[in-house]
C-alpha positions as CSV (number, residue, x, y, z in Angstrom):
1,X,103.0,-168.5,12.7
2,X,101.5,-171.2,14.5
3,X,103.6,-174.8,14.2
4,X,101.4,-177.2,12.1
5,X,101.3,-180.9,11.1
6,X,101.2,-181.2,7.1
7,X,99.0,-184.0,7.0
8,X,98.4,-186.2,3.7
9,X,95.7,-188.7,3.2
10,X,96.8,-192.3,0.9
11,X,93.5,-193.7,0.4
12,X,90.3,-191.6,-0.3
13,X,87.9,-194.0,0.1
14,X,85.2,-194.4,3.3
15,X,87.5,-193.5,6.2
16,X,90.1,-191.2,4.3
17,X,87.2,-189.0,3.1
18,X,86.0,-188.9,6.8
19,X,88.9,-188.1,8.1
20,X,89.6,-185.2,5.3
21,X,86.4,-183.8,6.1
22,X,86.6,-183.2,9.7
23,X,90.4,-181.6,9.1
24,X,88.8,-179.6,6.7
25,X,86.4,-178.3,8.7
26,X,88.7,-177.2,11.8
27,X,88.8,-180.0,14.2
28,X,92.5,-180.5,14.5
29,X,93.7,-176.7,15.1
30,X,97.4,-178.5,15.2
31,X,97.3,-180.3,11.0
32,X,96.4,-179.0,8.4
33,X,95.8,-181.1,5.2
34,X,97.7,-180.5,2.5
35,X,97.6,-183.9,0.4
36,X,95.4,-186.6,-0.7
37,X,96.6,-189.6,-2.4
38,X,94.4,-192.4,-4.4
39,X,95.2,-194.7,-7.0
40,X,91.5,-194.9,-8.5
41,X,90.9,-192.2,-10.9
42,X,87.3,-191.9,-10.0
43,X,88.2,-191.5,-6.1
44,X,90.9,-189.2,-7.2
45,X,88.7,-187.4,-9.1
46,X,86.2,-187.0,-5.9
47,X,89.0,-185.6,-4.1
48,X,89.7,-183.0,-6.5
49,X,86.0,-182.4,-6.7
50,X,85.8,-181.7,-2.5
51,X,89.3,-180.3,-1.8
52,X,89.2,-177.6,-4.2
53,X,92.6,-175.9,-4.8
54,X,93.5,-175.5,-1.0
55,X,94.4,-179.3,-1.2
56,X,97.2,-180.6,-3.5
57,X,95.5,-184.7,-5.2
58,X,97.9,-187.4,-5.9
59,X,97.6,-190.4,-8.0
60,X,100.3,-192.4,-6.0
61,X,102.1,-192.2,-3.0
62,X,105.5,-191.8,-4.5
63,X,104.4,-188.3,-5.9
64,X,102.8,-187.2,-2.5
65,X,105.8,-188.2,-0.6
66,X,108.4,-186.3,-3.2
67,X,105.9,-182.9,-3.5
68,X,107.7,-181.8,0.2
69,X,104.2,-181.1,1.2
70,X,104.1,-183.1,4.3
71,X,105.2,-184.1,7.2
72,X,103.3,-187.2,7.9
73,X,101.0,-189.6,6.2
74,X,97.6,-191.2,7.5
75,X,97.0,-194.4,5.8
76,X,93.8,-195.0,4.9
77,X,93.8,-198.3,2.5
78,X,93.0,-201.7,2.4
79,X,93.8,-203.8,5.3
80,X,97.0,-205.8,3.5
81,X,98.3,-202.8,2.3
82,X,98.9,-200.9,5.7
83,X,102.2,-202.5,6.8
84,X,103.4,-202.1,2.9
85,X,102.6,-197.7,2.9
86,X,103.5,-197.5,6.7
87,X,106.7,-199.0,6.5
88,X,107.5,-197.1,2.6
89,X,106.5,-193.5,4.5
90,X,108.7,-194.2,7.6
91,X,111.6,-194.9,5.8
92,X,110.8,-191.6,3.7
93,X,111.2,-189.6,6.9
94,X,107.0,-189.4,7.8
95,X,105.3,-189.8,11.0
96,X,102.9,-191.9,10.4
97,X,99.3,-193.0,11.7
98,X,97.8,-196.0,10.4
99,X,93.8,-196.9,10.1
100,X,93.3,-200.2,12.2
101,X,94.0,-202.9,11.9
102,X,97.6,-203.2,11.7
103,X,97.7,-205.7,8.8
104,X,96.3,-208.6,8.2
105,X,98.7,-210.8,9.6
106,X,101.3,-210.4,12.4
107,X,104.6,-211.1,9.8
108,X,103.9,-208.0,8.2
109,X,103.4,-206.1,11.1
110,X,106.2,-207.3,13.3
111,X,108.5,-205.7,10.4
112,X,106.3,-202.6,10.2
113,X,107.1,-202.6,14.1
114,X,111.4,-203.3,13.5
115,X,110.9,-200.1,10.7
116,X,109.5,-198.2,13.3
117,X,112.3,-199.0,15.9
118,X,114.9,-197.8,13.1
119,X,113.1,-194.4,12.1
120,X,112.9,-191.3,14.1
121,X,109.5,-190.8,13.6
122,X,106.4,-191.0,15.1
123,X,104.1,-194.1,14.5
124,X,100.6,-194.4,15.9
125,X,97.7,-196.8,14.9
126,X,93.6,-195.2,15.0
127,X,92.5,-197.4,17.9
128,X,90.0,-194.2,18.7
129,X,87.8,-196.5,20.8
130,X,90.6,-196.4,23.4
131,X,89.4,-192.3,24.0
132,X,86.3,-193.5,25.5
133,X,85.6,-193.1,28.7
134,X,83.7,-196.1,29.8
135,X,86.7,-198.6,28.2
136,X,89.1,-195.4,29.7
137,X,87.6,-195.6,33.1
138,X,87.7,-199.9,33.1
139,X,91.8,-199.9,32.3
140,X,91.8,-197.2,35.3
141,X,90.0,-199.3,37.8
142,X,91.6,-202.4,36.9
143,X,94.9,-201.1,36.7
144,X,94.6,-199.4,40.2
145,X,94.2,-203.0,41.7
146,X,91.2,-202.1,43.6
147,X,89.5,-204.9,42.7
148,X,92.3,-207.3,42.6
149,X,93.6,-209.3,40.2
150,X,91.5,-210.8,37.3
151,X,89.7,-214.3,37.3
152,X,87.5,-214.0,34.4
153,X,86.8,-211.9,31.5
154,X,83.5,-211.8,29.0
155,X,82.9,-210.0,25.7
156,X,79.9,-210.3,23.9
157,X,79.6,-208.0,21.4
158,X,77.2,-209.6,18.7
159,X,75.8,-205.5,17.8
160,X,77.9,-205.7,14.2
161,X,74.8,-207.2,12.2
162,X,75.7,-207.0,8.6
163,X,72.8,-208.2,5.7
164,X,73.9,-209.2,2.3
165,X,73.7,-206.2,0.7
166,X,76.4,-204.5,3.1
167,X,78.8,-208.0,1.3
168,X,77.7,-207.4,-1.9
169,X,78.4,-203.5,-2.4
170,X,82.6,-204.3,-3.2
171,X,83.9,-207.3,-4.3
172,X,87.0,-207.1,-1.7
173,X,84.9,-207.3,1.0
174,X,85.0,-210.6,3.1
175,X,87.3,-212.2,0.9
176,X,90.4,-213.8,2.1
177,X,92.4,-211.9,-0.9
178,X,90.3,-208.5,-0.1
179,X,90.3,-208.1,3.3
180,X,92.0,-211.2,4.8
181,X,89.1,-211.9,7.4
182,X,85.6,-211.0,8.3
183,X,84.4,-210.0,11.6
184,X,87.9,-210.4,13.5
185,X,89.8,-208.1,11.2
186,X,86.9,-205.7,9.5
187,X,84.5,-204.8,12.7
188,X,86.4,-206.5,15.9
189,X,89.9,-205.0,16.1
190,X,88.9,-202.3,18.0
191,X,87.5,-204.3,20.6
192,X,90.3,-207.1,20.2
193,X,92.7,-204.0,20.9
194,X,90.4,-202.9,24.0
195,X,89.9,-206.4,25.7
196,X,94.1,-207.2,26.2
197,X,94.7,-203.0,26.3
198,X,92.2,-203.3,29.6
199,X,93.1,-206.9,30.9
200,X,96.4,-207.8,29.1
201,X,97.3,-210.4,26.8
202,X,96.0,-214.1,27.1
203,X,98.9,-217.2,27.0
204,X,96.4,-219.4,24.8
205,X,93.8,-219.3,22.5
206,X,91.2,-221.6,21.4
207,X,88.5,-220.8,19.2
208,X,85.4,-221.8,16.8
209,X,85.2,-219.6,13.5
210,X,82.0,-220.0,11.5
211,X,82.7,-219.0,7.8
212,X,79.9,-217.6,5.6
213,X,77.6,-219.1,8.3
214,X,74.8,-216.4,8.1
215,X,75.8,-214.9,4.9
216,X,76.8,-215.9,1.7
217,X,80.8,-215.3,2.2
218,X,83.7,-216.5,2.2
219,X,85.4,-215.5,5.5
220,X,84.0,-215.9,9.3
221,X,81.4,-214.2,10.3
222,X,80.8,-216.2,13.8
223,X,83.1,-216.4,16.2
224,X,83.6,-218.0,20.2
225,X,86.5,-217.8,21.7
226,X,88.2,-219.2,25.0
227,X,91.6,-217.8,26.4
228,X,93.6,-218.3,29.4
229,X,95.5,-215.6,31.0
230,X,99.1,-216.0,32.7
231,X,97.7,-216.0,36.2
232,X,95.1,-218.5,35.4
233,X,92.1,-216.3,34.6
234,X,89.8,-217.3,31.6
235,X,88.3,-215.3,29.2
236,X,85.5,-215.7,26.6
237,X,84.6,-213.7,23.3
238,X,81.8,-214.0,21.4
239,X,80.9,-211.9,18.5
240,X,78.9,-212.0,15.3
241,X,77.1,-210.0,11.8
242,X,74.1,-212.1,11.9
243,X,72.6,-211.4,15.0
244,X,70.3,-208.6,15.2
245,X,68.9,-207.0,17.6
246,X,72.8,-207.3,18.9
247,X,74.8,-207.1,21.9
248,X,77.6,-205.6,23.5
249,X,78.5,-206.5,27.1
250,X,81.8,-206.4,28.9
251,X,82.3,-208.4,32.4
252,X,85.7,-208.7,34.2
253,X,85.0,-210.4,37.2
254,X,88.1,-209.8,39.6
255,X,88.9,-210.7,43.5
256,X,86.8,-208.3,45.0
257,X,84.3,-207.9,42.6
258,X,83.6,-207.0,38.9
259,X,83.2,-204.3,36.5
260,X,80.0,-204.4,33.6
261,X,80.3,-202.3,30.4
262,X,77.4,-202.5,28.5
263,X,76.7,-200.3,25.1
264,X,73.2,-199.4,23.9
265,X,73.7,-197.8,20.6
266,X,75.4,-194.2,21.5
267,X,75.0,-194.6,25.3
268,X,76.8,-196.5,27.5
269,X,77.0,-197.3,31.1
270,X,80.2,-199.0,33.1
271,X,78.8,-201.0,36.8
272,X,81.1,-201.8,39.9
273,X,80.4,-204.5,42.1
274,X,82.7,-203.9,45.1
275,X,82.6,-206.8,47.7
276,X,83.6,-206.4,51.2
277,X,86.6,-208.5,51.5
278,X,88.4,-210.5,48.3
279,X,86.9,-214.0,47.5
280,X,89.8,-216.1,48.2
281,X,89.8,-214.5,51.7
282,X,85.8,-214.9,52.4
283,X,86.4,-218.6,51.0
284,X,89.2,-219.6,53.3
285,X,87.1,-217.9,56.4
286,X,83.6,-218.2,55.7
287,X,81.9,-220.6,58.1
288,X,78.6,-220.5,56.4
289,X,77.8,-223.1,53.3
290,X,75.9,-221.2,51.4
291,X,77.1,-217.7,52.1
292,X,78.7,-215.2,49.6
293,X,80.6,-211.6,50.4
294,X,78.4,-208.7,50.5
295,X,78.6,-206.1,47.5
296,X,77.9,-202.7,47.0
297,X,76.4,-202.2,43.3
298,X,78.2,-198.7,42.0
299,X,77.4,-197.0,39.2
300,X,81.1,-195.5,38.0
301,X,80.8,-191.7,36.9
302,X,83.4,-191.0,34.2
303,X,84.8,-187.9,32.2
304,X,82.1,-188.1,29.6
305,X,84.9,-187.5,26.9
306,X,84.7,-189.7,24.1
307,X,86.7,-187.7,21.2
308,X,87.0,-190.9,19.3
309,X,89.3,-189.8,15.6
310,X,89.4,-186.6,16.3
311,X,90.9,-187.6,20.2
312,X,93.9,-189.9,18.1
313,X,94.4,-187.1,15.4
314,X,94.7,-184.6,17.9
315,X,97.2,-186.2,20.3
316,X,99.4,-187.8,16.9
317,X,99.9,-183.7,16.1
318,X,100.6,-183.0,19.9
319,X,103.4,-185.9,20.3
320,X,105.0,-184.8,17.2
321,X,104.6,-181.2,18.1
322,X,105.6,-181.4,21.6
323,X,106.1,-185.1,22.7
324,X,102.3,-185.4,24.3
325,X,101.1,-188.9,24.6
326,X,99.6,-190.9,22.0
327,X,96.2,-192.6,22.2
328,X,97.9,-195.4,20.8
329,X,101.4,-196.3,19.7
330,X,101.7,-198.0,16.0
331,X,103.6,-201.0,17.5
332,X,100.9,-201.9,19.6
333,X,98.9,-203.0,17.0
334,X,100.1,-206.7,16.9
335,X,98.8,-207.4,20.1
336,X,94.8,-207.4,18.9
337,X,96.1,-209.0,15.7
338,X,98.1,-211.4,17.5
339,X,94.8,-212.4,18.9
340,X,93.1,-212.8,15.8
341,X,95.4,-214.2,13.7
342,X,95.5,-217.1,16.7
343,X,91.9,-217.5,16.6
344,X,91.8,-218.2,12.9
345,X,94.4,-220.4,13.4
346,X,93.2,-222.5,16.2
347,X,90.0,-223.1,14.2
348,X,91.9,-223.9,11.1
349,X,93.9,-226.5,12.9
350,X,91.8,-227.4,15.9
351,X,94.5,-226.7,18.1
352,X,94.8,-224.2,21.3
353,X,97.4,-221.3,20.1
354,X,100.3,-220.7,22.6
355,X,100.7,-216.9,21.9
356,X,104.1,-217.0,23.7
357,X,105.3,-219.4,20.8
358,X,102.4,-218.4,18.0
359,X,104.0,-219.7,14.8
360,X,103.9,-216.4,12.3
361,X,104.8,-218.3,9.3
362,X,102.1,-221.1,9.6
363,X,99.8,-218.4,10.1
364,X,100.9,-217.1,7.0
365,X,101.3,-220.1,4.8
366,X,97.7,-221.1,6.1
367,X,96.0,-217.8,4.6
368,X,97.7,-217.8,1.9
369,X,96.2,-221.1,0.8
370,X,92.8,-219.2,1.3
371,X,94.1,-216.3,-0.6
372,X,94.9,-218.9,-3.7
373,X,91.5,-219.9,-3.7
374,X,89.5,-216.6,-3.1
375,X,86.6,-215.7,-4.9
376,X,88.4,-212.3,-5.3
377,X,91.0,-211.7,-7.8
378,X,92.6,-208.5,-8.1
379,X,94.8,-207.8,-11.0
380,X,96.9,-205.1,-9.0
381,X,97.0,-207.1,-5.3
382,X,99.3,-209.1,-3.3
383,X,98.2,-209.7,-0.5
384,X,101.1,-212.3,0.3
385,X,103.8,-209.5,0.1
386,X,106.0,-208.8,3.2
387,X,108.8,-206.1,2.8
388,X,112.3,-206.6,3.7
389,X,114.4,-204.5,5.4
390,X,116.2,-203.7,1.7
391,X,112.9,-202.1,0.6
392,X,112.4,-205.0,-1.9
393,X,109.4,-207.0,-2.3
394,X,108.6,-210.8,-2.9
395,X,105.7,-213.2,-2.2
C-alpha cells in the first residue's frame, strides 16, 4: 500500500473545515484524514455530521493525540492558542503544520521554535501565499541580483475592507483578548511573511496604528509603517479594513531598476523595469543635469502555479514522506510576527523598534495590559500563557 500521512484537524471552525473538505475530496493523494478535534460541542457535532464514519471526532486534543490515529496534527485554532497545541503535539511525537500566524506574540513563538529544535519532527506554518507565482517569481529575481541590491520597498495593500457586520458576527474578533490584534495579525501576516521572505528583514521599525478608527473595535484597523533595511534601504507599508474599493501594490525599487506586483481581485500581474546601467554608476558618470538611465518596461511571465493550501499541504506530506521541501518552515514564522509585534509597539510607545534588540517581554507586558482591559472575556482563555520547557503552564 501506498505510504500516507494520518492527518488530524484541532479546530473545526472556518479554516479547519476548509481544509477537511478539500482532503476529503482527494486533493492531497499523500494524507489522508483520519481525525478532527474541537472543543465546541456544536462544531463537534458539525464534524460528525460531514465526516461520517470514515473520520474518527474528538472533543480534545489529548484524546486525538492518544487514539494512535495520526501521524501529525494541523492546527487550526485561535491565534494565542497556536504556539500552546504546536508545541503540546511536537513533544507528543507529531509533525506538525500550523495555520498562520505563528502566535500572537514572538515569546510564545520563540519557544514553539526551541520545541521544534528538540523534536524530530517536522514543523511547517500555512504561509500558502508563498506558492504564488507572481510573490514566487519577485524572491527569484531579487534573489538572482539582477537588479542589484535594494533601495526601497512599498506595500500597499489597503484591498482587506471589513464592514461592521464582518466584527460583529464573534465576539473574539478584534479584541485584544480574542485575537490579540486586528489587521497586522488577522488579514496581514501573509503579506508581513512575503514582504521580509522577498526582501529580508528590516533593522527598525516605526509605525502609526489607528485603533477602531473606521470601525467600532477595539484593536487597529489602520496602519503605516516605515522600516529601514541593513544596507540603508527604506521601506513603507500601508494597509487598512476601511478602505474600499482597495489596493494592493508591491514596488521594490533596486539599483538597476524595479519590480511592480499589483493584485486585481484573482488576477495579478508582476512588471520589470530594467535600466541600462545601475544608478549609482549613471550618477557618478552622467554629464547631463537632468538625464536619467534608459529602461526597458518587461512584463515578467511566470509558472502560472498558484496551489495556495493545497501547495503547503502537499509539500508538508512530501518532506515527511521523503524529505521534499517545505513551502514554509514553522520557525520562520517569527519573522512576520517579529514585524508586527514591533509595529504595535512602536505605536504604543512612540518609539522606532530596533529588531536586532526588540524587547519580547515589553512587548508582552504591553498587551497584556490591553488583554486586562478587553471588551472580551473568555471564561476558558489565557491568552497571557507561555509554556515552559517542563510542559507546565503559568501567566
Amino acid at each position: 500500500m501506498e505510504q500516507k500521512v494520518r492527518l488530524g484537524i484541532l479546530g473545526y471552525g472556518n479554516m479547519g473545515r476548509k481544509h477537511a473538505k478539500k482532503l476529503l475530496a482527494g486533493e492531497c493523494p499523500e494524507i489522508v484524514l483520519t481525525a478532527v478535534c474541537d472543543d465546541k460541542p456544536e462544531k463537534l457535532a458539525l464534524a460528525k455530521e460531514e465526516m461520517g464514519e470514515t473520520v474518527a471526532c474528538f472533543a480534545s486534543y489529548e484524546e486525538m493525540a492518544a487514539s494512535g490515529l495520526i501521524d501529525a496534527l494541523l492546527v487550526a485554532v485561535p491565534h494565542y492558542d497556536h504556539p500552546t497545541y504546536a508545541i503540546k503535539a511536537m513533544r507528543d511525537g507529531l509533525h506538525v503544520l500550523i495555520e498562520k500566524p505563528a502566535g500572537v506574540y514572538t515569546e510564545q513563538v520563540l519557544e514553539m521554535n526551541r520545541v521544534a529544535d528538540e523534536c524530530n519532527v517536522v514543523f511547517a506554518i500555512m504561509m500558502n501565499q508563498r506558492t504564488n507565482c507572481i510573490y514566487r517569481k519577485m524572491r527569484e529575481i531579487v534573489q538572482s541580483g539582477e537588479l542589484g541590491a535594494i533601495r526601497r520597498t512599498n506595500w500597499l495593500i489597503t484591498n482587506w475592507y471589513r464592514s461592521q457586520c464582518y466584527y460583529d458576527s464573534g465576539d473574539w474578533r478584534a479584541t485584544w483578548s480574542g485575537e490579540g490584534g486586528g489587521v497586522l495579525l488577522n488579514q496581514c501576516p501573509h503579506n508581513l511573511d512575503l514582504w521580509q521572505w522577498i526582501c529580508g528583514m528590516p533593522k527598525t521599525v516605526s509605525a502609526r496604528l489607528h485603533f477602531g478608527k473606521w470601525h467600532d473595535i477595539e484593536v487597529e484597523d489602520d496602519v503605516t509603517a516605515y522600516v529601514e533595511y541593513p544596507n540603508g534601504a527604506t521601506g513603507v507599508f500601508i494597509t487598512s479594513t476601511g478602505d474600499t474599493p482597495g489596493t494592493n501594490r508591491f514596488e521594490i525599487l533596486m539599483e538597476r531598476g524595479k519590480l511592480v506586483a499589483v493584485q486585481e481581485g484573482k488576477e495579478g500581474s508582476l512588471t520589470m523595469w530594467k535600466t541600462e546601467m545601475s544608478e549609482p554608476e549613471f550618477s557618478a558618470t552622467n554629464t547631463a543635469p537632468f538625464a536619467q538611465p534608459k529602461a526597458e518596461k518587461i512584463e515578467v511571465e511566470t509558472d502560472g502555479e498558484n496551489p495556495q493550501h493545497i501547495g503547503v499541504l502537499n509539500a508538508f506530506a512530501a518532506h515527511i514522506l521523503r524529505g521534499e521541501p517545505l513551502v514554509a518552515d514553522g520557525r520562520e514564522g517569527i519573522n512576520g510576527l517579529t514585524i508586527s509585534n514591533a509595529m504595535h509597539l512602536s505605536a504604543w510607545t512612540g518609539k522606532d523598534v530596533d529588531l536586532d534588540h526588540f524587547d519580547h517581554a515589553l512587548f508582552r507586558e504591553e498587551l497584556m495590559k490591553r488583554v486586562a482591559t478587553s471588551r472580551r472575556k473568555a471564561p476558558t482563555a489565557n491568552p497571557g500563557q507561555v509554556v515552559d520547557l517542563e510542559g507546565t503552564f503559568g501567566s
